[in-house]
MARMIBA-874968 format. One line per field, with one value per atom (N, C-alpha, C, O, CB): residue number from 1; residue in one letter; atom name; z, y, x. Coordinates in steps of 0.2 Angstrom, whole numbers, plus 5000, padded with zeros to 4 digits. Glycine has a CB too. Example, Ala and Ser with C-alpha at 12.3 -4.5 7.8 and 13.67 -1.06 7.14 Angstrom:
<sites>
drenpa <- 1;1;1;1;1;2;2;2;2;2
lumdo <- A;A;A;A;A;S;S;S;S;S
drenti <- N;CA;C;O;CB;N;CA;C;O;CB
z <- 5039;5039;5039;5042;5045;5035;5036;5039;5040;5029
y <- 4972;4978;4984;4983;4978;4989;4995;5000;5006;4997
x <- 5066;5062;5066;5071;5057;5064;5068;5064;5067;5070
</sites>
This chain:
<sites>
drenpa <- 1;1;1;1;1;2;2;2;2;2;3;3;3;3;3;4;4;4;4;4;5;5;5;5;5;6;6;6;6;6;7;7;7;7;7;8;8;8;8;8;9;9;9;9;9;10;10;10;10;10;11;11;11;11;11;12;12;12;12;12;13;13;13;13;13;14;14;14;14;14;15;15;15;15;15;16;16;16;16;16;17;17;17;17;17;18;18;18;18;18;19;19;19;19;19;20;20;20;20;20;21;21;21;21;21;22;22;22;22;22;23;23;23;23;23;24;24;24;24;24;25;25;25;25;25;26;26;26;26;26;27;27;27;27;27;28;28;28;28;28;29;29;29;29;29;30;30;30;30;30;31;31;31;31;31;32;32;32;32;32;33;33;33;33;33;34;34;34;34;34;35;35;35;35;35;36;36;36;36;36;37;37;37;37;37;38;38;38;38;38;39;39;39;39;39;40;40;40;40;40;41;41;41;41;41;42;42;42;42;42;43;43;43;43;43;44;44;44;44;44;45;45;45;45;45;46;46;46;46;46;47;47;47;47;47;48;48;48;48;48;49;49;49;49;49;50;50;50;50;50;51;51;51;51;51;52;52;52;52;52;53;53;53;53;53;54;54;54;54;54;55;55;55;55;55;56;56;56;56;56;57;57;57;57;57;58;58;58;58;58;59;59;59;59;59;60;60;60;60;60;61;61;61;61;61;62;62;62;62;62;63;63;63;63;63;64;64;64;64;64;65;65;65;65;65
lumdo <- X;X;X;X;X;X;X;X;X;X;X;X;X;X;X;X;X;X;X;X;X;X;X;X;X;X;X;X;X;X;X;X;X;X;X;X;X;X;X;X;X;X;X;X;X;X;X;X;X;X;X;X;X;X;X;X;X;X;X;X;X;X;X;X;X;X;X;X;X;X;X;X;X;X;X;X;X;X;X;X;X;X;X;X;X;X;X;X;X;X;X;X;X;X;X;X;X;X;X;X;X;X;X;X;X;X;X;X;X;X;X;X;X;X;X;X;X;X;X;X;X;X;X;X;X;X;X;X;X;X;X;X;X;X;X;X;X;X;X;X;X;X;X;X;X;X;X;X;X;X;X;X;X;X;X;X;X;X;X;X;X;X;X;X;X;X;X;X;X;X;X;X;X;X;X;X;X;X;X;X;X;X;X;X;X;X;X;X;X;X;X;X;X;X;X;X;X;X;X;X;X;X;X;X;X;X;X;X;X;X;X;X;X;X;X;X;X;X;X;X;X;X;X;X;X;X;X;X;X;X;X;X;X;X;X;X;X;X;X;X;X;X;X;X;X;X;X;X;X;X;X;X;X;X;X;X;X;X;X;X;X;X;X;X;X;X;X;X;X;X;X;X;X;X;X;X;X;X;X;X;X;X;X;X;X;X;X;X;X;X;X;X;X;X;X;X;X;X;X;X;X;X;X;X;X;X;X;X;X;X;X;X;X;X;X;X;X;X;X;X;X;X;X;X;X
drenti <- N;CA;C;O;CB;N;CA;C;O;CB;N;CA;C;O;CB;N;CA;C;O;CB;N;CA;C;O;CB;N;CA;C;O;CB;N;CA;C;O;CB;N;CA;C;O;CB;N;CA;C;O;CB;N;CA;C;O;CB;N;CA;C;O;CB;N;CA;C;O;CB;N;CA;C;O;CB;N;CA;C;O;CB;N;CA;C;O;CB;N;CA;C;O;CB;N;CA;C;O;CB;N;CA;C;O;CB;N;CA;C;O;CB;N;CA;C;O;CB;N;CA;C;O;CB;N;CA;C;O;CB;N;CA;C;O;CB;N;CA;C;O;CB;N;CA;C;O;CB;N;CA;C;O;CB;N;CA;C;O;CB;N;CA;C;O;CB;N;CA;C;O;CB;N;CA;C;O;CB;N;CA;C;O;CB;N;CA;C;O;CB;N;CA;C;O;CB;N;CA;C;O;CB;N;CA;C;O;CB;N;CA;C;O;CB;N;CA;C;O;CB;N;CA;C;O;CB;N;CA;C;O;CB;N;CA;C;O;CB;N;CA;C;O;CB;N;CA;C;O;CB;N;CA;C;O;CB;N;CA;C;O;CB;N;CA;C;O;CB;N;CA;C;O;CB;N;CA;C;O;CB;N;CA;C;O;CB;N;CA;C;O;CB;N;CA;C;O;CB;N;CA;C;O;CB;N;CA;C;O;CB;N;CA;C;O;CB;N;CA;C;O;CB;N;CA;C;O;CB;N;CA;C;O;CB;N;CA;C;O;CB;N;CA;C;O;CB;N;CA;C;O;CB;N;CA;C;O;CB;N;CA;C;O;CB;N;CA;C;O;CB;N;CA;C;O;CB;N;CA;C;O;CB;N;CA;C;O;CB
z <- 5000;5000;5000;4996;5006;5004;5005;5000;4998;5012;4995;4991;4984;4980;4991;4984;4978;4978;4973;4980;4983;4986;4982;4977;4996;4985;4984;4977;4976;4987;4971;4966;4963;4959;4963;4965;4960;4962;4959;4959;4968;4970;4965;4962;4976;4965;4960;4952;4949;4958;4952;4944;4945;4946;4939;4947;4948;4948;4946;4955;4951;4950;4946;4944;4955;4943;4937;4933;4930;4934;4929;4925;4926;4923;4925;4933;4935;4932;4928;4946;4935;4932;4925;4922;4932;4923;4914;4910;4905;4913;4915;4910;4912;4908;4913;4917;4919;4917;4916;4924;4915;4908;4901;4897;4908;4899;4892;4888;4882;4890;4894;4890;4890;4895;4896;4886;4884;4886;4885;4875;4889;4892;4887;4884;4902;4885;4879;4883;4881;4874;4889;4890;4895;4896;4898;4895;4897;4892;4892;4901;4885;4878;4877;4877;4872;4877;4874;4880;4878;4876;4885;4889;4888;4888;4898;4888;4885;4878;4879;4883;4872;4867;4867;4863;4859;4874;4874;4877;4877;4877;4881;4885;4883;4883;4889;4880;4877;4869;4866;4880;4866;4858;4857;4855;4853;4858;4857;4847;4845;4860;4846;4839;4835;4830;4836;4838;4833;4838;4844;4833;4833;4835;4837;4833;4827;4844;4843;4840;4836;4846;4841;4836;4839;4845;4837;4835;4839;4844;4846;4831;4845;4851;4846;4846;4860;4843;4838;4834;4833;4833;4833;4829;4835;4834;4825;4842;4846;4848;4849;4850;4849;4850;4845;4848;4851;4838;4834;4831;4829;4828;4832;4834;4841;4841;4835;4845;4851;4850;4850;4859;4848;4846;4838;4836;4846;4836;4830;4834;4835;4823;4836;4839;4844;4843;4843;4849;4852;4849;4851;4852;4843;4841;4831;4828;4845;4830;4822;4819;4822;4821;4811;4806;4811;4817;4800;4809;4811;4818;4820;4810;4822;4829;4828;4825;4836;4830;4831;4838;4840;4827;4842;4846;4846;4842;4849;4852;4852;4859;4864;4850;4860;4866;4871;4876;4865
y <- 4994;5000;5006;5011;5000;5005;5013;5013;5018;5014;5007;5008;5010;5013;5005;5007;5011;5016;5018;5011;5021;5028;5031;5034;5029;5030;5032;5033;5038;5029;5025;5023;5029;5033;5013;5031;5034;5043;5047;5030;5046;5052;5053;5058;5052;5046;5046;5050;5054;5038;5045;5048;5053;5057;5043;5055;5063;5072;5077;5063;5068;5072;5072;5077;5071;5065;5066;5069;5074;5061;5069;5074;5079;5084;5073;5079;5088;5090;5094;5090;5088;5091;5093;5098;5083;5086;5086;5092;5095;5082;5091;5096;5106;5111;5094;5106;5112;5113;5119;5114;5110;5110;5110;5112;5105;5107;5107;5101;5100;5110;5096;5087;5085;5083;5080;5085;5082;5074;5071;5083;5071;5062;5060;5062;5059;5054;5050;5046;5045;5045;5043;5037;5042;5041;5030;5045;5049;5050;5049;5057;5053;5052;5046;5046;5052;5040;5033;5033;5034;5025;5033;5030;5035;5033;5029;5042;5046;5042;5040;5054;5041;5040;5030;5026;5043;5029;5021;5019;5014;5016;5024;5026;5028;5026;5029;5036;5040;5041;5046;5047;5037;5036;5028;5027;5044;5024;5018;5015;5012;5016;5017;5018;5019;5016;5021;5026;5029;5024;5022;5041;5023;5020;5029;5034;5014;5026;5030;5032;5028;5030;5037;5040;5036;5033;5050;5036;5030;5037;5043;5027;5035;5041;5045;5051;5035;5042;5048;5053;5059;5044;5051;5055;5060;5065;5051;5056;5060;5067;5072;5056;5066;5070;5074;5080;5069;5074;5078;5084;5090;5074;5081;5083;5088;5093;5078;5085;5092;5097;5103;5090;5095;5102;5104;5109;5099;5103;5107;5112;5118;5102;5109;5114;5119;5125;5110;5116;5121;5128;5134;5118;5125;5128;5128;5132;5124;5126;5127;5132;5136;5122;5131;5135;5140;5138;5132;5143;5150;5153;5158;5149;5148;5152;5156;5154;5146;5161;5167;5169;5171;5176;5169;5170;5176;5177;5164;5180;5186;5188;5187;5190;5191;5193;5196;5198;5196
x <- 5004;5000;5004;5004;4995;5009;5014;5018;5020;5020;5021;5023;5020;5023;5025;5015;5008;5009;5012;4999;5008;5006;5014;5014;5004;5018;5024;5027;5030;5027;5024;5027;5022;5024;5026;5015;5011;5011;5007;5002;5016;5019;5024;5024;5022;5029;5036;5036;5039;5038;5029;5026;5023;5027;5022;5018;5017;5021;5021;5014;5026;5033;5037;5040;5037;5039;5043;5039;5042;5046;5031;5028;5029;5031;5022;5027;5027;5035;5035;5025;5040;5048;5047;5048;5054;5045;5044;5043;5045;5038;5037;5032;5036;5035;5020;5037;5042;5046;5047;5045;5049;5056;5055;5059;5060;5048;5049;5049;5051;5053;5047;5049;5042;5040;5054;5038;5031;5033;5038;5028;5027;5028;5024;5019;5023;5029;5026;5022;5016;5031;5022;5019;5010;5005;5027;5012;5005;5000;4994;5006;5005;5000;4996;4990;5004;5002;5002;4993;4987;5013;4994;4988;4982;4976;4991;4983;4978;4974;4968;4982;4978;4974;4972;4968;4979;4976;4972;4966;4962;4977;4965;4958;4954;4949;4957;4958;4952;4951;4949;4953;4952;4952;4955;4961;4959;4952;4953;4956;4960;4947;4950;4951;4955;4956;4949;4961;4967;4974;4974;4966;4978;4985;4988;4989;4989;4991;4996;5002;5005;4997;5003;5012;5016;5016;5016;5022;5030;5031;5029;5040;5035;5038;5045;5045;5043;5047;5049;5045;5047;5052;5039;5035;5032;5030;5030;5031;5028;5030;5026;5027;5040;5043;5043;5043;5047;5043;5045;5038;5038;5048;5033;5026;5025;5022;5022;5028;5029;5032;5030;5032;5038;5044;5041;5044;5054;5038;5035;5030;5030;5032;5026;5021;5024;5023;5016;5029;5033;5035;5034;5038;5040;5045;5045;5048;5051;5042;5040;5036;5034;5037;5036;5033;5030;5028;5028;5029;5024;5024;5022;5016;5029;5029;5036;5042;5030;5033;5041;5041;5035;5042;5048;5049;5053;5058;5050;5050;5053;5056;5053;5048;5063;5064;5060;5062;5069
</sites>
C-alpha cells in the first residue's frame, strides 16, 4: 500500500519536472489515446517528439525577446 502511494507520487513528480522544463511524456500520451480514443493507434515516440517540438517551436511560431 505505501509503496503504491509512493510509486504513483514518484510519477506525479517526474511529470510535473517534465512538463516544467519542456519534456512532453510519451507514456501519458500513449495511455491518454488508449483510453480516450481507442480507435486511433498511437504515434511512435519519435513521431511523438517531433510533433511536440514542432508545435513548440516550428513554422509560424516566432519567438521574440
Amino acid at each position: 500500500m505505501v509503496m503504491g502511494l509512493l510509486a504513483r507520487w514518484w510519477r506525479a513528480a517526474v511529470q510535473t519536472a517534465r512538463l516544467a522544463i519542456g519534456i512532453p511524456d510519451y507514456d501519458n500520451y500513449v495511455e491518454h489515446i488508449q483510453r480516450n480514443h481507442p480507435e486511433r493507434l498511437p504515434m511512435s515516440r519519435d513521431e511523438f517528439f517531433h510533433e511536440r517540438m514542432m508545435a513548440r517551436y516550428g513554422k509560424g511560431r516566432s519567438r521574440c525577446c
